[in-house]
N, CA and C atoms of all chains as a GROMACS GRO file, in nm:
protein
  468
    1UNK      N    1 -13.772   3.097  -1.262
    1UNK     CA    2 -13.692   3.198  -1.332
    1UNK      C    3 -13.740   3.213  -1.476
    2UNK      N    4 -13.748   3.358  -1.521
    2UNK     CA    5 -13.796   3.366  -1.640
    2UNK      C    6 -13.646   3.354  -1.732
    3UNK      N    7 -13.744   3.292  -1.881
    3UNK     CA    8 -13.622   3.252  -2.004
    3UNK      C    9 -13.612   3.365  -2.059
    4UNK      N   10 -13.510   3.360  -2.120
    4UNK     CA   11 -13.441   3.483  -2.205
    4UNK      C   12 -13.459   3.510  -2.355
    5UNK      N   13 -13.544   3.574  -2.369
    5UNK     CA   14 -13.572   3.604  -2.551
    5UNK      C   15 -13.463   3.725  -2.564
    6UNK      N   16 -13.434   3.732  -2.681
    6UNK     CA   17 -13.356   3.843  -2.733
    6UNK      C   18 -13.390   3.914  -2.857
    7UNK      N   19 -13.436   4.030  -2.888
    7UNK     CA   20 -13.478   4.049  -2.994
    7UNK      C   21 -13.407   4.136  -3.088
    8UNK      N   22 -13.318   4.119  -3.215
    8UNK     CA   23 -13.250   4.166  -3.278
    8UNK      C   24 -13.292   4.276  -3.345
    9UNK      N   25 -13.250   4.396  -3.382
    9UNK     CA   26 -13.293   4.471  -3.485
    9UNK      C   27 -13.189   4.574  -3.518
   10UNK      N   28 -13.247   4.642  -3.634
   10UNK     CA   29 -13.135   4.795  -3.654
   10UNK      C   30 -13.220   4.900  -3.663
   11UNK      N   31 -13.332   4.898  -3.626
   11UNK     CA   32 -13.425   5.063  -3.652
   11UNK      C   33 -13.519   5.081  -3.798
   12UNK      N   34 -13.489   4.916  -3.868
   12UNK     CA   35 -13.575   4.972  -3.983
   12UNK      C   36 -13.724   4.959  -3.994
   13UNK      N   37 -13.820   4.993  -4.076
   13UNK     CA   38 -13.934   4.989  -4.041
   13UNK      C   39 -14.024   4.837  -4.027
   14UNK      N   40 -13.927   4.748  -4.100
   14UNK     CA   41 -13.981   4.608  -4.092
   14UNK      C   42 -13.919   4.608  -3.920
   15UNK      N   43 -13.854   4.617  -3.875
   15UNK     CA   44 -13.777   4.576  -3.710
   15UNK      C   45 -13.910   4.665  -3.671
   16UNK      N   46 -13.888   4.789  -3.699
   16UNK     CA   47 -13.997   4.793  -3.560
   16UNK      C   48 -14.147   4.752  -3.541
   17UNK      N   49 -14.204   4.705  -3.713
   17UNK     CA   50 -14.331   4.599  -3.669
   17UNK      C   51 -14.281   4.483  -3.627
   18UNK      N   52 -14.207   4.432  -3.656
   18UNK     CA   53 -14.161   4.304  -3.612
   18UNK      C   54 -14.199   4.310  -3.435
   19UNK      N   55 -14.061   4.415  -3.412
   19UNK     CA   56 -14.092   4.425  -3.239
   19UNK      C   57 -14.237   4.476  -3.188
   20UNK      N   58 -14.277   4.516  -3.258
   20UNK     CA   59 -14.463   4.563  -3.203
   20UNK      C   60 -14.517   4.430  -3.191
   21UNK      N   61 -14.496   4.341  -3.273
   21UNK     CA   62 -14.575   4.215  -3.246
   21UNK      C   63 -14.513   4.098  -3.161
   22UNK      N   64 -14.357   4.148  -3.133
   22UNK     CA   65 -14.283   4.023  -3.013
   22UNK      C   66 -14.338   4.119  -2.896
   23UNK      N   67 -14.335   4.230  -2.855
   23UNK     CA   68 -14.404   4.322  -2.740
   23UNK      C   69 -14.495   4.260  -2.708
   24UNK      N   70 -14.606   4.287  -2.815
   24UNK     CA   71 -14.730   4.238  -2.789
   24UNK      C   72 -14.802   4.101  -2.769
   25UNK      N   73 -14.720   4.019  -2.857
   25UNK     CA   74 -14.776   3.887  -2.819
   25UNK      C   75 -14.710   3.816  -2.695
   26UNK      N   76 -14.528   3.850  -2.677
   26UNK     CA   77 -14.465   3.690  -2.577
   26UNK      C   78 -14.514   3.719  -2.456
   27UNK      N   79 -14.527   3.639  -2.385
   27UNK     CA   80 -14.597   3.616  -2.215
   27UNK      C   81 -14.492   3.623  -2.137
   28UNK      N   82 -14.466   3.795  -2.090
   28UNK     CA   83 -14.426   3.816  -2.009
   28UNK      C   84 -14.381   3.725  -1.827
   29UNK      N   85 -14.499   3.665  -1.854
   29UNK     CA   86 -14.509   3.567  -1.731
   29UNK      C   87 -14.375   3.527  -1.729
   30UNK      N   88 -14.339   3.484  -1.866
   30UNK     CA   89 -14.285   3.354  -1.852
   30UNK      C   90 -14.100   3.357  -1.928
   31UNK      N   91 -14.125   3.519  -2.000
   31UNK     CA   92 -13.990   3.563  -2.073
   31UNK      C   93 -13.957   3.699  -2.022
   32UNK      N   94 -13.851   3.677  -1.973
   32UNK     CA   95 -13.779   3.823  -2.010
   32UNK      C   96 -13.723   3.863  -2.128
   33UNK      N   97 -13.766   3.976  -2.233
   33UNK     CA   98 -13.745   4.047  -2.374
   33UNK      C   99 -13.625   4.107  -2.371
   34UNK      N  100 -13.513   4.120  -2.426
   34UNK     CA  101 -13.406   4.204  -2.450
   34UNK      C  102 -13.394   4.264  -2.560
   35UNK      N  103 -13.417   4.364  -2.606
   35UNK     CA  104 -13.441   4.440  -2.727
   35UNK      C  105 -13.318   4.503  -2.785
   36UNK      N  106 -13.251   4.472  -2.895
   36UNK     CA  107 -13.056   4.524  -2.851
   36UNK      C  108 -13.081   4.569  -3.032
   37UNK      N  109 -13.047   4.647  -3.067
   37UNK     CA  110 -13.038   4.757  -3.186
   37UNK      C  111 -12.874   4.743  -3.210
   38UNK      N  112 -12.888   4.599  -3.311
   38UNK     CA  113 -12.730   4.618  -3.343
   38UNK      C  114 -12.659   4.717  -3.441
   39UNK      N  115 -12.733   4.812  -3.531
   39UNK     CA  116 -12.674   4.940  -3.555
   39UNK      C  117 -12.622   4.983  -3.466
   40UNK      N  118 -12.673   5.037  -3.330
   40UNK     CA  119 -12.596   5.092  -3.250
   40UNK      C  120 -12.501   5.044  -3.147
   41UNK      N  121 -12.539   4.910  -3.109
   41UNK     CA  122 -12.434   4.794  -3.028
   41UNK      C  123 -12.357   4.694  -3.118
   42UNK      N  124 -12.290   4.755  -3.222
   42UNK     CA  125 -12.202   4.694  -3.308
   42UNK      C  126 -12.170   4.612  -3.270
   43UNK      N  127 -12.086   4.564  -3.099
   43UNK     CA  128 -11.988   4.505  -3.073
   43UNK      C  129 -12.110   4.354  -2.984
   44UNK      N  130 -12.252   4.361  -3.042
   44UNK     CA  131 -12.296   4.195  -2.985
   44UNK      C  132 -12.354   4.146  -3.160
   45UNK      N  133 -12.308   4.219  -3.265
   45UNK     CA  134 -12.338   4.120  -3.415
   45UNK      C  135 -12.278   4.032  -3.411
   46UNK      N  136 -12.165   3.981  -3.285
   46UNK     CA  137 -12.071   3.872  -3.323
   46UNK      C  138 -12.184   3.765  -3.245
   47UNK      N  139 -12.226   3.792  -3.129
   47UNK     CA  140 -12.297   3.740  -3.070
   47UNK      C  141 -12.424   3.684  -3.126
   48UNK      N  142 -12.519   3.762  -3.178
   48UNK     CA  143 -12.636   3.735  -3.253
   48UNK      C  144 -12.567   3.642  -3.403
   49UNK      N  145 -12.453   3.665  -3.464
   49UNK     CA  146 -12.426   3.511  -3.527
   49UNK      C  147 -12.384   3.471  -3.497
   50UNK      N  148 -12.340   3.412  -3.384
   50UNK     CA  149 -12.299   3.275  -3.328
   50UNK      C  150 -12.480   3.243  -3.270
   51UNK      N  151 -12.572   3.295  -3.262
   51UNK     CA  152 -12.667   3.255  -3.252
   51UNK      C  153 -12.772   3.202  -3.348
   52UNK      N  154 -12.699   3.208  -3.473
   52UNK     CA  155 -12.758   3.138  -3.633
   52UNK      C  156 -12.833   3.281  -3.672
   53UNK      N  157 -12.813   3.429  -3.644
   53UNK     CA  158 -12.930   3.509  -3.691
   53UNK      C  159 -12.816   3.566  -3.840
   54UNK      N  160 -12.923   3.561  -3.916
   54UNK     CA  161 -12.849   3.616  -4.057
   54UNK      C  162 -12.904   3.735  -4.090
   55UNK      N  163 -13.024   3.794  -4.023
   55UNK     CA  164 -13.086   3.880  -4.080
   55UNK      C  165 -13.151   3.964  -3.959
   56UNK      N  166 -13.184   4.086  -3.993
   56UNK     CA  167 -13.285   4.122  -3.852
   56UNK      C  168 -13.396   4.168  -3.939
   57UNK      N  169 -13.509   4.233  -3.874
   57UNK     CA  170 -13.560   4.142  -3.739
   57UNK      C  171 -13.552   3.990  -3.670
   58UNK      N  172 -13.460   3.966  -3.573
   58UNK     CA  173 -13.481   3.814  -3.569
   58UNK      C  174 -13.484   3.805  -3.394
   59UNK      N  175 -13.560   3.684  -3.379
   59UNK     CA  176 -13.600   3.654  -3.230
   59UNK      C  177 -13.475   3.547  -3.214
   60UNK      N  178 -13.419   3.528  -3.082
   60UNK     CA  179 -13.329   3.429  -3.046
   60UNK      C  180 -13.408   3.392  -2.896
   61UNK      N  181 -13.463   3.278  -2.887
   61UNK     CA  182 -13.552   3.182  -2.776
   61UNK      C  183 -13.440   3.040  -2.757
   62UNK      N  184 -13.417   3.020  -2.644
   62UNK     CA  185 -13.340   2.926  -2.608
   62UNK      C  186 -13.259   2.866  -2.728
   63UNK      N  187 -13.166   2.936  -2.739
   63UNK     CA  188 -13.104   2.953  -2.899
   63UNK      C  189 -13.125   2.931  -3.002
   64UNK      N  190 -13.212   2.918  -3.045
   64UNK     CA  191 -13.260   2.963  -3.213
   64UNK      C  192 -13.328   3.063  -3.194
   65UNK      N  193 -13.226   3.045  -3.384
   65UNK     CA  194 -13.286   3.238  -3.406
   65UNK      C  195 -13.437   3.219  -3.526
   66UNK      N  196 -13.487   3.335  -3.488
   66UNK     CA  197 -13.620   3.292  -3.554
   66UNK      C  198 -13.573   3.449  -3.669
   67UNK      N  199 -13.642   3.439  -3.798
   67UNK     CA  200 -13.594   3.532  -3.842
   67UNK      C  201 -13.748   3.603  -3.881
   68UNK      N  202 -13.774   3.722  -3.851
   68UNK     CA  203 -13.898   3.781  -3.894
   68UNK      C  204 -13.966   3.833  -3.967
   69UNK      N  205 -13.965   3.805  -4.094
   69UNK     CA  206 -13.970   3.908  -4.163
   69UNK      C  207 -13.828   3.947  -4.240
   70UNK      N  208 -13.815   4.078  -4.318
   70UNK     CA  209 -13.711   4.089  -4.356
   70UNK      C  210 -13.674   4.265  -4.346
   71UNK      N  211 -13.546   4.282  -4.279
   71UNK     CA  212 -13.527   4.403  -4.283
   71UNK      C  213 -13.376   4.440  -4.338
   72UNK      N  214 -13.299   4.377  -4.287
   72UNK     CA  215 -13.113   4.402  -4.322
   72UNK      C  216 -13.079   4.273  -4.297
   73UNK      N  217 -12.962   4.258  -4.386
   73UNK     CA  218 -12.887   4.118  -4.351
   73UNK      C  219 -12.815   4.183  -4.252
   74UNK      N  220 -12.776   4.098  -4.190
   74UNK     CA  221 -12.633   4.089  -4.069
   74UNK      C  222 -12.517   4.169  -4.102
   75UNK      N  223 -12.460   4.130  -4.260
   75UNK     CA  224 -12.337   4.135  -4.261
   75UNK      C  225 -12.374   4.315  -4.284
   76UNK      N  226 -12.490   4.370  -4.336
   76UNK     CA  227 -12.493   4.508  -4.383
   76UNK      C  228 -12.473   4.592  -4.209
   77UNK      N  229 -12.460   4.534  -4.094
   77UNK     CA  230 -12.421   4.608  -3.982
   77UNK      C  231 -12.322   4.594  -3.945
   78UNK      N  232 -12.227   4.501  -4.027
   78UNK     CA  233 -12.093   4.519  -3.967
   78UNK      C  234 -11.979   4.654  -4.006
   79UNK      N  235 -16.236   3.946  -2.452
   79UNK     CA  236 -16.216   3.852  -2.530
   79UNK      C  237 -16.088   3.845  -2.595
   80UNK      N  238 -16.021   3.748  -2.616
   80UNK     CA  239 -15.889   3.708  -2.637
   80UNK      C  240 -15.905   3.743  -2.798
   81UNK      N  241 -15.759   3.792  -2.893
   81UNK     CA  242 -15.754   3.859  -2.969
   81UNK      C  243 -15.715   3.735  -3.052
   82UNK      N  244 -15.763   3.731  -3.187
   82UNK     CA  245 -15.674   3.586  -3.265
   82UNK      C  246 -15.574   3.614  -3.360
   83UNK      N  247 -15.472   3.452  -3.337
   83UNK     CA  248 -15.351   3.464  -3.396
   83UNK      C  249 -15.353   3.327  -3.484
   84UNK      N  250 -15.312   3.336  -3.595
   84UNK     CA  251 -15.320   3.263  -3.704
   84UNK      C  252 -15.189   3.174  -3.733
   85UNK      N  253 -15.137   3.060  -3.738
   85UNK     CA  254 -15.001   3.007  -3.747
   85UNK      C  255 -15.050   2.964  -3.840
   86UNK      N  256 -14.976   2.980  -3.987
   86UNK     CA  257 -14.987   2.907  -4.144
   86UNK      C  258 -14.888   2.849  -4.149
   87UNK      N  259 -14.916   2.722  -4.164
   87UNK     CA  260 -14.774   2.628  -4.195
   87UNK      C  261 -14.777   2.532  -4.368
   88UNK      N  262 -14.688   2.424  -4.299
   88UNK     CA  263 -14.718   2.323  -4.435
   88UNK      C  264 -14.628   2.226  -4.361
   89UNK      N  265 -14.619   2.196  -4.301
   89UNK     CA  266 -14.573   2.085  -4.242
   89UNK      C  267 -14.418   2.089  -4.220
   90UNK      N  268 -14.360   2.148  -4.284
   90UNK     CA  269 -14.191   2.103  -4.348
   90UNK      C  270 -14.123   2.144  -4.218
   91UNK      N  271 -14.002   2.092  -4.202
   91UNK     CA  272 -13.928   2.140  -4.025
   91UNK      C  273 -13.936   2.261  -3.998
   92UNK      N  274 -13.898   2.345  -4.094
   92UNK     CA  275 -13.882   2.488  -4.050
   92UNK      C  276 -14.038   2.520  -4.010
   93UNK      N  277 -14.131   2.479  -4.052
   93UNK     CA  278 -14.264   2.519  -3.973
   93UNK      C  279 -14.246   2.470  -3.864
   94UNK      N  280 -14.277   2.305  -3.823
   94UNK     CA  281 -14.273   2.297  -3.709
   94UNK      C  282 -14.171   2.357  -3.598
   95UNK      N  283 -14.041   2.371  -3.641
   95UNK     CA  284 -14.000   2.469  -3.540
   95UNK      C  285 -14.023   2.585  -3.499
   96UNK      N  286 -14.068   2.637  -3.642
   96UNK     CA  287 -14.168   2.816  -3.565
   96UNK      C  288 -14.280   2.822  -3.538
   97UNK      N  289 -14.345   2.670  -3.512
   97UNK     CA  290 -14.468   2.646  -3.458
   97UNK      C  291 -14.406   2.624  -3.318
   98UNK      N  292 -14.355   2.558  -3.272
   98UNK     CA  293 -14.296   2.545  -3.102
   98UNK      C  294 -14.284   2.672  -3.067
   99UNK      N  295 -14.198   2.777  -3.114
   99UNK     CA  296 -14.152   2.897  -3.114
   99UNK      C  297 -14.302   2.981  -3.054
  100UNK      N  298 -14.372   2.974  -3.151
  100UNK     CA  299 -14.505   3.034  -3.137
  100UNK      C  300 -14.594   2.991  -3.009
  101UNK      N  301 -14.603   2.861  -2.991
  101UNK     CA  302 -14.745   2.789  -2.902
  101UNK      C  303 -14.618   2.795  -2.804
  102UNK      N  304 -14.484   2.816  -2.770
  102UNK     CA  305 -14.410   2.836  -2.663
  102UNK      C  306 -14.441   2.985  -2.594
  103UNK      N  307 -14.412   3.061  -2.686
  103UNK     CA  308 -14.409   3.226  -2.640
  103UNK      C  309 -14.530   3.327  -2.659
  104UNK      N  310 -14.604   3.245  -2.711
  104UNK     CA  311 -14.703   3.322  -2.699
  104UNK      C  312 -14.850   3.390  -2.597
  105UNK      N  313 -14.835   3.446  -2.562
  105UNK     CA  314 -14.981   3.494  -2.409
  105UNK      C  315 -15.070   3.430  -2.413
  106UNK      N  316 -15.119   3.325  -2.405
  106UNK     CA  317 -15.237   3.259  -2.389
  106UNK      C  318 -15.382   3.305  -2.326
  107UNK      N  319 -15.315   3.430  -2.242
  107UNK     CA  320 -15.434   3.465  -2.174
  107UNK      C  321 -15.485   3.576  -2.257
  108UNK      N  322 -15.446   3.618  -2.359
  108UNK     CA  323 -15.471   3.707  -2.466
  108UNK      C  324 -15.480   3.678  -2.569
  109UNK      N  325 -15.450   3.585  -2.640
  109UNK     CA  326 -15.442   3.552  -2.777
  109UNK      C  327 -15.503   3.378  -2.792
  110UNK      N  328 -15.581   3.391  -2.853
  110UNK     CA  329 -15.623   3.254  -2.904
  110UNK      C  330 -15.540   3.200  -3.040
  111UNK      N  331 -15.480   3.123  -3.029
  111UNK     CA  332 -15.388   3.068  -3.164
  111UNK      C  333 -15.460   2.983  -3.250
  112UNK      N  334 -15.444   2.999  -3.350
  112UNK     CA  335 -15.494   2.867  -3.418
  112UNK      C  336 -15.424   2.809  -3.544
  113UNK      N  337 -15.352   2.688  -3.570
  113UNK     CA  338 -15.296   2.676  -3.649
  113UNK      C  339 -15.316   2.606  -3.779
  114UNK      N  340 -15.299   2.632  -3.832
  114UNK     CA  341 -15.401   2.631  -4.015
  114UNK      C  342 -15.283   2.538  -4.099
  115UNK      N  343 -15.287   2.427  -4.156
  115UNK     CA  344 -15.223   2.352  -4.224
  115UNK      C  345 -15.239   2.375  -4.378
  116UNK      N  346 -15.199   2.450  -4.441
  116UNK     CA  347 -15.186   2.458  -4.598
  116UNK      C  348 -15.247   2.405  -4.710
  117UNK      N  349 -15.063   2.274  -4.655
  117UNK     CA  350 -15.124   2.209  -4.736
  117UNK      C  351 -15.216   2.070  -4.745
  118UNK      N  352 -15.291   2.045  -4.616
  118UNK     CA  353 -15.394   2.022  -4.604
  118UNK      C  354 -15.509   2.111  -4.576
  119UNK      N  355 -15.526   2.183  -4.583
  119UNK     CA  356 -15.652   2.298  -4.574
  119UNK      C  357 -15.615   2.396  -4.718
  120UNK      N  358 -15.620   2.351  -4.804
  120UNK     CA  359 -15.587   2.420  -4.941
  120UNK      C  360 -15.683   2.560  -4.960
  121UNK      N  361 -15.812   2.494  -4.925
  121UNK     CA  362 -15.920   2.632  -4.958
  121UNK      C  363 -15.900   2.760  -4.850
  122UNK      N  364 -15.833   2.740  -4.781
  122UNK     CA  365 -15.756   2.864  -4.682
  122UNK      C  366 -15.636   2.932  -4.716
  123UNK      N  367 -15.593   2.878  -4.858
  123UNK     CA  368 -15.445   2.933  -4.905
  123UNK      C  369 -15.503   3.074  -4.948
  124UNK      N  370 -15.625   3.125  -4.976
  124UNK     CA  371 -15.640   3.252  -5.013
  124UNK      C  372 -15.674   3.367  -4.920
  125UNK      N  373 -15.720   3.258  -4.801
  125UNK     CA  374 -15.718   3.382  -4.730
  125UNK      C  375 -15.605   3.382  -4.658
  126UNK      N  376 -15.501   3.316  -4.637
  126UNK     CA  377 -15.386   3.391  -4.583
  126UNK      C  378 -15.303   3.458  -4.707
  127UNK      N  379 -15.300   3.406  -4.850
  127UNK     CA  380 -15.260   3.544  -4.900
  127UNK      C  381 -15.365   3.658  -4.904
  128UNK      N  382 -15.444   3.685  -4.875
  128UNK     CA  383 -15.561   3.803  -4.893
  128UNK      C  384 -15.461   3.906  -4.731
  129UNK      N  385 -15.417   3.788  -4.641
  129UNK     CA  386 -15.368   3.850  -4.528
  129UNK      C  387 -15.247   3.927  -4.547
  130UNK      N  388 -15.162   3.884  -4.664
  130UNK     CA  389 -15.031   3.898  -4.690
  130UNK      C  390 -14.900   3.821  -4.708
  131UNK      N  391 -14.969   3.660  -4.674
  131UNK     CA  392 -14.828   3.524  -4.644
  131UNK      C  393 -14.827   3.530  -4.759
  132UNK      N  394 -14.704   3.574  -4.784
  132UNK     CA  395 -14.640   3.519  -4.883
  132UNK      C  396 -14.532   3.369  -4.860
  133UNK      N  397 -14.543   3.331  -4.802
  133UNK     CA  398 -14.422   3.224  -4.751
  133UNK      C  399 -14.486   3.159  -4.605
  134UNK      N  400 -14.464   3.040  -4.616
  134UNK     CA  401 -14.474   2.982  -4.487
  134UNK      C  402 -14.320   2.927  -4.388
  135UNK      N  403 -14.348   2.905  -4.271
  135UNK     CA  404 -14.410   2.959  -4.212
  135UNK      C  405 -14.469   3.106  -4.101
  136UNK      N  406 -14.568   3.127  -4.133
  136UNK     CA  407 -14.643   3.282  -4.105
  136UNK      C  408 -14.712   3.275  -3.985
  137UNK      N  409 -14.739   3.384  -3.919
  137UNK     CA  410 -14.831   3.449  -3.832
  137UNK      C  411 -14.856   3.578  -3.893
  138UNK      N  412 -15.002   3.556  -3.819
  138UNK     CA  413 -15.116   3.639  -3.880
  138UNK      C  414 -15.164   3.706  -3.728
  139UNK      N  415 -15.159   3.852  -3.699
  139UNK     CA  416 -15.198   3.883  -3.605
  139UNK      C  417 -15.284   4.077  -3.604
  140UNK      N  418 -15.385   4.062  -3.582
  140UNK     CA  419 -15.505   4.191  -3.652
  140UNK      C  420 -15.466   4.223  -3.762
  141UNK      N  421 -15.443   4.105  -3.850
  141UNK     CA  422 -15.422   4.133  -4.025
  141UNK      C  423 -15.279   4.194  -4.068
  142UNK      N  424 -15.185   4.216  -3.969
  142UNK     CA  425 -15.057   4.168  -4.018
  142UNK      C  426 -14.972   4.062  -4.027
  143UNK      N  427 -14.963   4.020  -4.151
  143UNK     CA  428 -14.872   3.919  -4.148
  143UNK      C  429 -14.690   3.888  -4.085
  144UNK      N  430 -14.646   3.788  -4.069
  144UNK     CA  431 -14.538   3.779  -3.953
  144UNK      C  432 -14.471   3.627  -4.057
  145UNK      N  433 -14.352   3.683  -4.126
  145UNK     CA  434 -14.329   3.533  -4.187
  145UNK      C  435 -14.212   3.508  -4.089
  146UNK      N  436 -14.181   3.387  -4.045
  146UNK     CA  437 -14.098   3.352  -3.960
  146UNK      C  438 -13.991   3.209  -4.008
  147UNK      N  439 -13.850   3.299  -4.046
  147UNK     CA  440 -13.787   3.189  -4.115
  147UNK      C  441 -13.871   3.171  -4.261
  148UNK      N  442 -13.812   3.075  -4.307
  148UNK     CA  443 -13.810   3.044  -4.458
  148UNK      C  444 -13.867   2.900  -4.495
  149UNK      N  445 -14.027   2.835  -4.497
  149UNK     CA  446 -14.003   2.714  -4.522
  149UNK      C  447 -14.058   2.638  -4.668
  150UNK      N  448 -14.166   2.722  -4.689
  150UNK     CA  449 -14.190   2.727  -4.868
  150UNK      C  450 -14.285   2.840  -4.916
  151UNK      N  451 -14.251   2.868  -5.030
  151UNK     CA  452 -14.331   2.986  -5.061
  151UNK      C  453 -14.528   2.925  -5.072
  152UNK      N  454 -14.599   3.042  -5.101
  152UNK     CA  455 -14.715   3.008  -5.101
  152UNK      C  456 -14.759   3.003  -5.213
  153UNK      N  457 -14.700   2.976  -5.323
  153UNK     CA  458 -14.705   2.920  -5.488
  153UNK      C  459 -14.706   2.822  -5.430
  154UNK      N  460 -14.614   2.752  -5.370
  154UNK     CA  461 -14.569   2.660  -5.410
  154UNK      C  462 -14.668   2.533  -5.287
  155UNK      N  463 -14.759   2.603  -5.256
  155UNK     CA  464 -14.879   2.518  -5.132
  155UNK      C  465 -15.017   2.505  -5.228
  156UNK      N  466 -15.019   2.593  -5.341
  156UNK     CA  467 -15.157   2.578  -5.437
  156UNK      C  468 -15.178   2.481  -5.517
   0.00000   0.00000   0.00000
Protein backbone atom coordinates (compact mmCIF):
# COMPACT_ATOMS: atom_id res chain seq x y z
CA UNK A 1 0.00 0.00 0.00
CA UNK A 2 1.17 3.33 -0.98
CA UNK A 3 1.95 6.18 1.99
CA UNK A 4 0.22 9.29 2.10
CA UNK A 5 2.00 12.68 1.39
CA UNK A 6 -0.11 15.71 1.60
CA UNK A 7 0.81 18.78 0.10
CA UNK A 8 -0.33 22.13 1.56
CA UNK A 9 -0.74 25.32 -0.29
CA UNK A 10 -2.91 28.57 -1.09
CA UNK A 11 -2.12 29.42 -4.86
CA UNK A 12 0.83 31.63 -4.24
CA UNK A 13 3.68 31.69 -6.51
CA UNK A 14 6.21 30.24 -3.96
CA UNK A 15 3.28 27.08 -3.51
CA UNK A 16 3.19 26.51 -6.90
CA UNK A 17 7.14 26.04 -7.37
CA UNK A 18 7.16 24.38 -4.34
CA UNK A 19 4.49 21.82 -5.83
CA UNK A 20 6.41 21.65 -9.30
CA UNK A 21 9.23 20.18 -7.43
CA UNK A 22 7.07 17.67 -4.85
CA UNK A 23 5.31 16.56 -8.53
CA UNK A 24 8.39 16.12 -9.90
CA UNK A 25 10.68 14.63 -7.63
CA UNK A 26 8.36 12.03 -4.91
CA UNK A 27 8.26 8.36 -6.27
CA UNK A 28 5.09 7.78 -7.18
CA UNK A 29 5.85 4.06 -6.74
CA UNK A 30 5.78 4.40 -3.44
CA UNK A 31 3.38 7.75 -2.39
CA UNK A 32 0.20 8.75 -3.05
CA UNK A 33 0.28 13.03 -3.38
CA UNK A 34 -2.76 14.91 -2.09
CA UNK A 35 -2.58 18.40 -3.19
CA UNK A 36 -5.39 20.43 -0.95
CA UNK A 37 -5.36 24.47 -1.53
CA UNK A 38 -6.31 25.60 1.90
CA UNK A 39 -7.53 29.07 0.58
CA UNK A 40 -10.15 27.27 -0.87
CA UNK A 41 -10.74 24.15 1.65
CA UNK A 42 -10.81 26.42 4.66
CA UNK A 43 -12.40 23.79 6.70
CA UNK A 44 -8.85 21.09 6.67
CA UNK A 45 -6.38 24.40 8.15
CA UNK A 46 -7.48 22.80 11.37
CA UNK A 47 -6.14 19.64 10.13
CA UNK A 48 -2.82 20.72 8.49
CA UNK A 49 -2.11 22.32 12.23
CA UNK A 50 -2.66 19.65 14.15
CA UNK A 51 -0.10 18.37 11.70
CA UNK A 52 2.75 20.97 13.03
CA UNK A 53 2.36 23.01 9.46
CA UNK A 54 2.70 26.81 10.27
CA UNK A 55 3.21 27.93 6.93
CA UNK A 56 2.51 26.83 3.28
CA UNK A 57 4.01 25.56 1.05
CA UNK A 58 4.41 22.63 3.39
CA UNK A 59 4.75 18.75 2.79
CA UNK A 60 3.12 16.47 5.60
CA UNK A 61 4.96 12.63 5.14
CA UNK A 62 4.00 10.25 7.85
CA UNK A 63 3.29 13.24 10.01
CA UNK A 64 5.70 15.78 9.84
CA UNK A 65 5.26 18.73 8.26
CA UNK A 66 8.10 19.79 6.16
CA UNK A 67 7.84 23.47 5.44
CA UNK A 68 9.05 24.68 1.87
CA UNK A 69 10.04 27.52 1.27
CA UNK A 70 7.95 30.43 2.21
CA UNK A 71 4.65 31.57 0.97
CA UNK A 72 1.71 32.49 3.75
CA UNK A 73 1.60 31.70 7.31
CA UNK A 74 -1.32 29.49 8.34
CA UNK A 75 -2.99 31.79 10.48
CA UNK A 76 -3.25 34.42 7.17
CA UNK A 77 -5.96 31.53 5.78
CA UNK A 78 -8.01 31.44 8.49
CA UNK B 1 20.48 9.89 -17.48
CA UNK B 2 19.21 10.60 -14.05
CA UNK B 3 18.78 14.40 -13.31
CA UNK B 4 20.80 15.76 -10.01
CA UNK B 5 19.55 16.77 -6.68
CA UNK B 6 21.63 18.52 -4.18
CA UNK B 7 20.74 18.12 -0.18
CA UNK B 8 22.78 21.10 1.76
CA UNK B 9 22.83 20.50 5.25
CA UNK B 10 24.97 21.20 8.46
CA UNK B 11 24.32 18.60 10.53
CA UNK B 12 21.80 20.15 13.17
CA UNK B 13 18.31 17.90 13.68
CA UNK B 14 16.26 19.85 11.58
CA UNK B 15 18.66 18.80 8.67
CA UNK B 16 18.78 15.42 9.44
CA UNK B 17 15.15 15.18 9.49
CA UNK B 18 14.72 16.83 6.02
CA UNK B 19 17.41 14.65 4.99
CA UNK B 20 15.19 11.33 5.80
CA UNK B 21 12.32 13.33 4.26
CA UNK B 22 14.37 13.68 1.08
CA UNK B 23 16.46 10.13 0.60
CA UNK B 24 12.73 8.77 1.74
CA UNK B 25 10.61 10.44 -1.08
CA UNK B 26 12.56 10.98 -3.49
CA UNK B 27 12.56 8.90 -7.33
CA UNK B 28 15.62 7.24 -7.37
CA UNK B 29 15.15 6.08 -10.72
CA UNK B 30 15.38 9.72 -11.83
CA UNK B 31 17.24 11.70 -9.66
CA UNK B 32 20.66 11.12 -8.36
CA UNK B 33 20.93 12.81 -4.78
CA UNK B 34 23.80 13.90 -3.31
CA UNK B 35 24.26 15.26 -0.02
CA UNK B 36 26.78 18.07 0.67
CA UNK B 37 27.74 18.79 4.39
CA UNK B 38 28.45 22.60 4.95
CA UNK B 39 29.85 22.68 7.51
CA UNK B 40 32.29 20.25 6.71
CA UNK B 41 32.68 20.95 3.01
CA UNK B 42 33.07 24.80 3.62
CA UNK B 43 34.55 25.49 0.01
CA UNK B 44 30.98 24.45 -1.36
CA UNK B 45 29.20 27.15 0.79
CA UNK B 46 29.46 29.34 -2.41
CA UNK B 47 28.22 27.40 -4.65
CA UNK B 48 25.07 26.65 -3.00
CA UNK B 49 24.64 30.30 -2.36
CA UNK B 50 25.53 31.06 -6.16
CA UNK B 51 22.33 28.40 -6.29
CA UNK B 52 20.23 30.52 -3.99
CA UNK B 53 20.45 28.61 -0.17
CA UNK B 54 20.04 30.93 1.77
CA UNK B 55 19.39 28.69 4.89
CA UNK B 56 19.94 25.16 5.51
CA UNK B 57 18.45 22.76 5.30
CA UNK B 58 18.09 23.05 1.20
CA UNK B 59 17.52 21.22 -1.97
CA UNK B 60 18.87 22.14 -5.02
CA UNK B 61 17.10 20.81 -8.06
CA UNK B 62 18.00 22.25 -12.10
CA UNK B 63 19.21 25.32 -10.08
CA UNK B 64 16.26 25.96 -8.00
CA UNK B 65 16.69 26.15 -4.67
CA UNK B 66 14.11 24.27 -2.08
CA UNK B 67 14.77 25.42 1.69
CA UNK B 68 13.04 22.91 3.81
CA UNK B 69 12.19 23.92 7.41
CA UNK B 70 14.53 26.16 9.27
CA UNK B 71 17.94 24.86 10.54
CA UNK B 72 20.69 27.64 10.24
CA UNK B 73 21.21 30.36 8.05
CA UNK B 74 24.14 30.25 5.53
CA UNK B 75 26.12 33.20 7.32
CA UNK B 76 26.11 31.47 9.82
CA UNK B 77 28.03 27.94 8.04
CA UNK B 78 31.07 30.47 6.68
Amino acid sequence: MKEKAIFYHAGCPVCVDAEQLIVDVIDRERFDVEIVHLGEQKARVGEAESAGVNSVPALVVAGHPYHINFGASIEALK
